[in-house]
C-alpha positions in Angstrom: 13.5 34.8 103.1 15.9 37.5 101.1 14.1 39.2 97.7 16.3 39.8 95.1 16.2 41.4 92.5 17.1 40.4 88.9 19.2 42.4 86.5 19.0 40.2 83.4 21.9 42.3 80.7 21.5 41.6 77.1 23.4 43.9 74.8 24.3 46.5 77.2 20.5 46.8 78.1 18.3 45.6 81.1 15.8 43.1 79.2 13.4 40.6 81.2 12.5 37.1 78.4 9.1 35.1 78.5 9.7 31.2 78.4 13.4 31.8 78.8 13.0 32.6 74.7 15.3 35.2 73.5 13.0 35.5 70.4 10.1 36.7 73.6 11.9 39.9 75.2 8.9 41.9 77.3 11.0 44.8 78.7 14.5 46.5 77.9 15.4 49.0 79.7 18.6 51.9 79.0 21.1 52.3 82.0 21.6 49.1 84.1 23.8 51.1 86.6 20.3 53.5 87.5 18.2 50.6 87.4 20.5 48.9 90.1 20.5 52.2 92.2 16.8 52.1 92.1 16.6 48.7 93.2 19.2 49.5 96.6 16.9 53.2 97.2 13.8 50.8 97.0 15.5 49.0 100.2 16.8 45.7 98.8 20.2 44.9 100.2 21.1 42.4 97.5 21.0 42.0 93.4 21.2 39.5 90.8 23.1 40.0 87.7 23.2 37.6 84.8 25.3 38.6 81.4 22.4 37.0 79.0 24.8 37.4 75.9 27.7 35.8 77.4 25.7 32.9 78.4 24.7 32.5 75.0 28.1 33.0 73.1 26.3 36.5 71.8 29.0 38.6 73.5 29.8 40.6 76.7 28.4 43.0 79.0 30.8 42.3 81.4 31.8 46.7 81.4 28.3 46.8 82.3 29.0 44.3 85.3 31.9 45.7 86.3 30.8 48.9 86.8 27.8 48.2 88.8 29.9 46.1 91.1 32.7 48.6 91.3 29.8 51.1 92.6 29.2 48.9 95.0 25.4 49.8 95.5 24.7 46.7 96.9 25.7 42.7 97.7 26.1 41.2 94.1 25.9 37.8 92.8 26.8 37.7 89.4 26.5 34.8 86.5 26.4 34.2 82.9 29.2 33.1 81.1 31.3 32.2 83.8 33.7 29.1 82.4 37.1 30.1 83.5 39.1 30.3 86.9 40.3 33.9 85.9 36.7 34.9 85.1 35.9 33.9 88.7 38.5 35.6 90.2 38.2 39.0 88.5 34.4 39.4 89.6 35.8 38.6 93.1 38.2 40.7 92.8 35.4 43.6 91.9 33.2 43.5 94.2 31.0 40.5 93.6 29.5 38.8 96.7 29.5 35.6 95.1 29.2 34.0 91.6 26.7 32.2 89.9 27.8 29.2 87.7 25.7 27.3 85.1 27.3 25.9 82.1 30.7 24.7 82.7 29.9 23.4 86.7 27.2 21.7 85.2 28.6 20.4 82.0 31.9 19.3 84.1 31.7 18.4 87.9 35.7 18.2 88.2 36.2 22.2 87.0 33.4 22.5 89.5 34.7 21.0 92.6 37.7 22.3 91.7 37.3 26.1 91.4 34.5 26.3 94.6 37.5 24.5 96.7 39.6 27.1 95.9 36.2 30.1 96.3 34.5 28.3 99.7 31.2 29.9 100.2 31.8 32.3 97.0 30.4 30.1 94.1 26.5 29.5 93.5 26.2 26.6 91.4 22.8 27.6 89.1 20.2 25.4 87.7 17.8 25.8 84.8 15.3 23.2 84.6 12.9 22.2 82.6 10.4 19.3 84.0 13.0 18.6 86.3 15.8 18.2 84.2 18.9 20.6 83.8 19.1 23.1 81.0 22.7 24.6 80.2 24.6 26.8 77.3 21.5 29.5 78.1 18.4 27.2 77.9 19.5 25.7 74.8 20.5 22.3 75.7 18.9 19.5 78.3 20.9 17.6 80.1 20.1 13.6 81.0 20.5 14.4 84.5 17.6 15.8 86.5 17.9 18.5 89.3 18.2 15.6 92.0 21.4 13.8 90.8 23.2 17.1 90.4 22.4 18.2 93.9 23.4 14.8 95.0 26.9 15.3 93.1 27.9 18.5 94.5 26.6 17.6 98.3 30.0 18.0 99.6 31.4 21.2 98.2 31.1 24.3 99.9 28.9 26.2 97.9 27.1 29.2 98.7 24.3 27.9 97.9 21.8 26.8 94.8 20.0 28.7 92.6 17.1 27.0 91.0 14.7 28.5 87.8 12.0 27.4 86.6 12.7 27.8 83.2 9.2 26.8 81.8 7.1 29.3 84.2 10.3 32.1 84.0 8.6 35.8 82.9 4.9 34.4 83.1 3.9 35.5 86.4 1.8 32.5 87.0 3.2 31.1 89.9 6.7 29.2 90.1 7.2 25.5 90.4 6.2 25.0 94.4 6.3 21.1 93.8 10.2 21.1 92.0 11.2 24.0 94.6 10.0 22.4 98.1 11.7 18.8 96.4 15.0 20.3 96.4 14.5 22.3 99.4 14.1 18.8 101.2 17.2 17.1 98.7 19.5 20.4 99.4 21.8 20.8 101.6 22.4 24.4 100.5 20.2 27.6 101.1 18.3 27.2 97.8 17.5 30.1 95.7 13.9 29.9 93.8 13.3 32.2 90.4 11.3 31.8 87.7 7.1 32.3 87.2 7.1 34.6 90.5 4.1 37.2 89.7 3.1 38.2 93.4 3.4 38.1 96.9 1.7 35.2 98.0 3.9 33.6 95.6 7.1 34.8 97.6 4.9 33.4 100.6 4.5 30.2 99.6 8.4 29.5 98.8 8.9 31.5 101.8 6.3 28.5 103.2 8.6 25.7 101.7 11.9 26.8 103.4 13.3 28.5 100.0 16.1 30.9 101.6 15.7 33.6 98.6 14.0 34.3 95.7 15.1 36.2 92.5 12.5 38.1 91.1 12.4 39.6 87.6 9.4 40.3 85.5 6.7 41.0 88.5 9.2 44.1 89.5 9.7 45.2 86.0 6.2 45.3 85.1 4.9 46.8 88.3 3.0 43.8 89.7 4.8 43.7 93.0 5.6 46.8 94.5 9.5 46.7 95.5 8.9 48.5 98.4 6.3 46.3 99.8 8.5 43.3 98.5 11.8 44.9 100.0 10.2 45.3 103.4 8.3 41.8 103.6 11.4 40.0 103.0 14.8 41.2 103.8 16.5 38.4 104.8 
């Protein structure tokens, strides 16, 4: 299993949010660009960027992104306010190893099958959920459809693979959802991406445990609970 790293942006700062709340911001952090330098010294190969204000309509760190991926520190996947064809293709175009969409792939399957025809093996569909249904437009609305159906809609598209957060358990540390993450494990047939609650190693262990091909952790590196070296070196791929 690969660790990854999360780089959550939110007005040109590195922030880590309890509950998915934006009203419940633990850390912020100055210089994104250092902080994803410090991640590839510490030995991880691959990093996780999410543009928190473009998800939410609040604006655009996408400088921020650009810059990191045009230093090219590391393998990037990169998400947050994706919703266009052209947004796709200039983070391609930067650097980006793959990107992450939410919102729009979610929200409307044709734009989705669509654009990851066009990307094979460069788009990442990404799922928030709640109790096993789909969050979108930044945690702020729940969809009807649970976590299942959408996995059973986007079967056929070559996606690179899924990323799943536990929005309910994301920035607690307490553990992430091992029931929801080993369901779609079995359900997937995608290299699925766990985040959300992760707070130490035998955490990573047990997704590891549950065939989960990579895990993005945030608040746990941020606040010193897992050392990233010790994480780097237990899972690199």
């Amino acid at each position: 299993m690969l660790a990854i790293p999360a780089i959550d942006l939110r007005e040109g700062h590195v922030v880590q949010l309890v509950g998915g709340e934006y009203d419940r911001e633990q850390v912020r952090l100055n210089d994104p660009l250092r902080i994803a330098r410090q991640w590839v010294l510490a030995g991880f190969s691959r990093l996780h960027i999410v543009d928190l204000d473009a998800a939410t309509g609040r604006g655009s760190n996408r400088e921020t992104v650009t810059q990191m991926l045009w230093d090219g520190a590391a393998a990037f996947q990169v998400g947050g306010g994706v919703r266009t064809e052209d947004d796709i293709r200039t983070l391609l175009d930067a650097g980006a190893a793959c990107v992450v969409l939410g919102t729009r792939a979610l929200e409307e399957p044709d734009w989705l099958e669509r654009v990851a025809l066009a990307n094979p093996g460069q788009c990442m569909l990404a799922a928030d959920v709640r109790e096993r249904r789909v969050a979108t437009r930044g945690w702020a609305r729940t969809l009807t459809r649970d976590v299942f159906s959408v996995v059973d809609e986007v079967a056929s598209l070559p996606l690179a693979g899924l990323l799943v957060t536990a929005v309910h358990r994301e920035g607690l540390m307490q553990g992430t959802d091992l029931p929801l993450m080993e369901d779609v494990v079995d359900a997937s047939p995608f290299p699925v991406f766990a985040s959300g609650g992760i707070g130490s190693l035998a955490d990573l262990r047990a997704l590891e445990d549950r065939g989960v091909a990579a895990a993005v952790i945030g608040m746990a590196l941020y606040t010193g609970a897992i050392d990233p070296r010790v994480l780097a070196e237990e899972f690199p791929q």
